[in-house]
Kinemage of the C-alpha trace (Angstrom):
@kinemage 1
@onewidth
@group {chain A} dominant
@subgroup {mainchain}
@vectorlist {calphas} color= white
{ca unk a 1} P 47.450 1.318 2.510
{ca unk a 2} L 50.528 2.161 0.522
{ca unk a 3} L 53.246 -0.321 0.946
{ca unk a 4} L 56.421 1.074 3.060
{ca unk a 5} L 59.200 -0.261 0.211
{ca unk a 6} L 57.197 2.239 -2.505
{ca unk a 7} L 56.829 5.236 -0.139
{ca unk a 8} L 60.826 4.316 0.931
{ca unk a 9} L 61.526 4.899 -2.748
{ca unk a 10} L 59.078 7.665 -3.993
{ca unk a 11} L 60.787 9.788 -1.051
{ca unk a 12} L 64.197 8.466 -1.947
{ca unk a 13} L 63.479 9.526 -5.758
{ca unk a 14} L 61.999 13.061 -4.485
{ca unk a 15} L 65.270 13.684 -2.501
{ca unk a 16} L 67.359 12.840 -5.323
{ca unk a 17} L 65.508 15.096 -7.730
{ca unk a 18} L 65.819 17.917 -4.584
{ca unk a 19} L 69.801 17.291 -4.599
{ca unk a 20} L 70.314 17.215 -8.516
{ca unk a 21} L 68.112 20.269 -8.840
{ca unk a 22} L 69.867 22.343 -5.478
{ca unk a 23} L 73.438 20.937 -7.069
{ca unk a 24} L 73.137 21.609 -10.509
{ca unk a 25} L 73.801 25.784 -10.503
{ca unk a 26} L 77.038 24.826 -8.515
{ca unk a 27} L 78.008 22.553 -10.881
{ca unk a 28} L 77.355 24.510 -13.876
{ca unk a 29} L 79.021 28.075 -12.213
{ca unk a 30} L 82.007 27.707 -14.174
{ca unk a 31} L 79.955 27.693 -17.413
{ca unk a 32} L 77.321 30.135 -16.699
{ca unk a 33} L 79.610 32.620 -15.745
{ca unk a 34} L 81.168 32.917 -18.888
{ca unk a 35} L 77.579 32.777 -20.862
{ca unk a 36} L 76.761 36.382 -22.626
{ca unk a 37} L 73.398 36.003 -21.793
{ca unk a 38} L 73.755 35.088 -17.739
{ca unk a 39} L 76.186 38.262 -17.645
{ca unk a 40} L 73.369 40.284 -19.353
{ca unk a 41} L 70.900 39.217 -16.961
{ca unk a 42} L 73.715 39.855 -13.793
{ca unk a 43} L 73.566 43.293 -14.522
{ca unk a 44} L 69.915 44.044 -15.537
{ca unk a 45} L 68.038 41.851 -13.127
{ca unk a 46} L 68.821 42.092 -9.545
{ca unk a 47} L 67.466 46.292 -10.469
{ca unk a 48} L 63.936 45.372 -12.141
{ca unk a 49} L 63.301 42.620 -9.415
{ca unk a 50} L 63.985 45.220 -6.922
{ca unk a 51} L 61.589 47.965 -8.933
{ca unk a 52} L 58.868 45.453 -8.630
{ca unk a 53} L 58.962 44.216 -5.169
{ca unk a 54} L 58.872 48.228 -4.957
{ca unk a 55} L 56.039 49.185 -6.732
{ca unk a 56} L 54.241 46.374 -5.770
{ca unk a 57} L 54.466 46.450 -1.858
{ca unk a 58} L 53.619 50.150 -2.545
{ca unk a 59} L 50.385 49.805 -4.351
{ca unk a 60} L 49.663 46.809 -2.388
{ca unk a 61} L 50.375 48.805 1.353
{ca unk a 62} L 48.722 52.061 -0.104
{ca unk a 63} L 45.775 50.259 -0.502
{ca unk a 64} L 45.199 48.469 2.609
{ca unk a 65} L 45.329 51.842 5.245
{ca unk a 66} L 43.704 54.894 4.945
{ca unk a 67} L 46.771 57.169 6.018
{ca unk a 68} L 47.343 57.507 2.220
{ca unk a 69} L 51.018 57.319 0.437
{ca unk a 70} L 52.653 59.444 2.543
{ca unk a 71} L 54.494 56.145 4.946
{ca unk a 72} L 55.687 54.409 1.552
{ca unk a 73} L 56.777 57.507 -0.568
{ca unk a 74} L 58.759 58.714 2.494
{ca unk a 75} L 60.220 55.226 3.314
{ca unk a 76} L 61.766 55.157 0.021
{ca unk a 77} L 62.447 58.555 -0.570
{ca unk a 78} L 64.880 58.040 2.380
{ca unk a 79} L 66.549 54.883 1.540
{ca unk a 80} L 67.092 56.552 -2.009
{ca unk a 81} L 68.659 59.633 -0.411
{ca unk a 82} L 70.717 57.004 2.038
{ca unk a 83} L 71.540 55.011 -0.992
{ca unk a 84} L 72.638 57.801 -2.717
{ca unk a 85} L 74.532 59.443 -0.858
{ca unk a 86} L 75.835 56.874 1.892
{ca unk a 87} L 76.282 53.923 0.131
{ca unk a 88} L 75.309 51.672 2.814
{ca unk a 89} L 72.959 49.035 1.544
{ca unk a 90} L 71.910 47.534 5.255
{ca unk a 91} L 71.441 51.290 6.742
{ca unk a 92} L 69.624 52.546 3.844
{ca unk a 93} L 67.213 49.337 4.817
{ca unk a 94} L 67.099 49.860 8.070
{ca unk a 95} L 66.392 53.725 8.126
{ca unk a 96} L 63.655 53.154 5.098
{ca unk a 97} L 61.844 50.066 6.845
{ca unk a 98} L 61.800 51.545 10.510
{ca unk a 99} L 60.655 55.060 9.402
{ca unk a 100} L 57.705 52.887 7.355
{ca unk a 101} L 56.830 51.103 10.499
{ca unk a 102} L 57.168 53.955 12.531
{ca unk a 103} L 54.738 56.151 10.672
{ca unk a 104} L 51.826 53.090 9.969
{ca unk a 105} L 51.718 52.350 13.459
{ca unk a 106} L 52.059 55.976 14.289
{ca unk a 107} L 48.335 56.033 15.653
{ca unk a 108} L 48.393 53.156 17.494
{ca unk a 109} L 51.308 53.542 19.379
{ca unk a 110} L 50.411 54.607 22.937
{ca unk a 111} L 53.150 55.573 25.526
């Protein structure tokens, strides 16, 4: 049996290292933000995060119905044309992710 003072302080010790870890990008804001290579990687990769989480819930949806590509390519066909043209980050989101839904559960939906 593990004595209660060392599991007191080995959970003590793990929420310190949580807090330290949780506090430390507040703490050092003021000097990242003026680091040439944190305002290179601002601009570059929110975008290529996005482009994978994109491709990859693609392939990875594409291959687990048999209904093809056609729900994914027109999902984010539309939320590129929403994007585009509306600006609107939450409708493009909305529109992309209900049409999606809409058209895989297309043959199951019974009214």
């Amino acid at each position: 049996m593990i004595d209660s003072g060392h599991a007191v302080a080995v959970i003590a010790a793990m929420g310190g290292v949580t807090l330290a870890l949780r506090a430390l990008p507040f703490l050092a804001a003021q000097w990242l933000h003026k680091h040439p290579l944190v305002q290179a990687l601002g601009r570059f990769l929110p975008l290529a995060i996005m482009t994978l989480l994109l491709v990859n819930a693609m392939v990875g949806a594409d291959r687990s119905h048999s209904a093809g590509p056609a729900p994914e390519l027109l999902a984010v066909a539309l939320v590129v044309l929403l994007q585009w043209f509306g600006r609107h980050a939450l409708l493009s989101i909305l529109v992309g992710t209900g049409t999606y839904v809409l058209m895989r559960n297309a043959g199951s939906l019974s009214f």
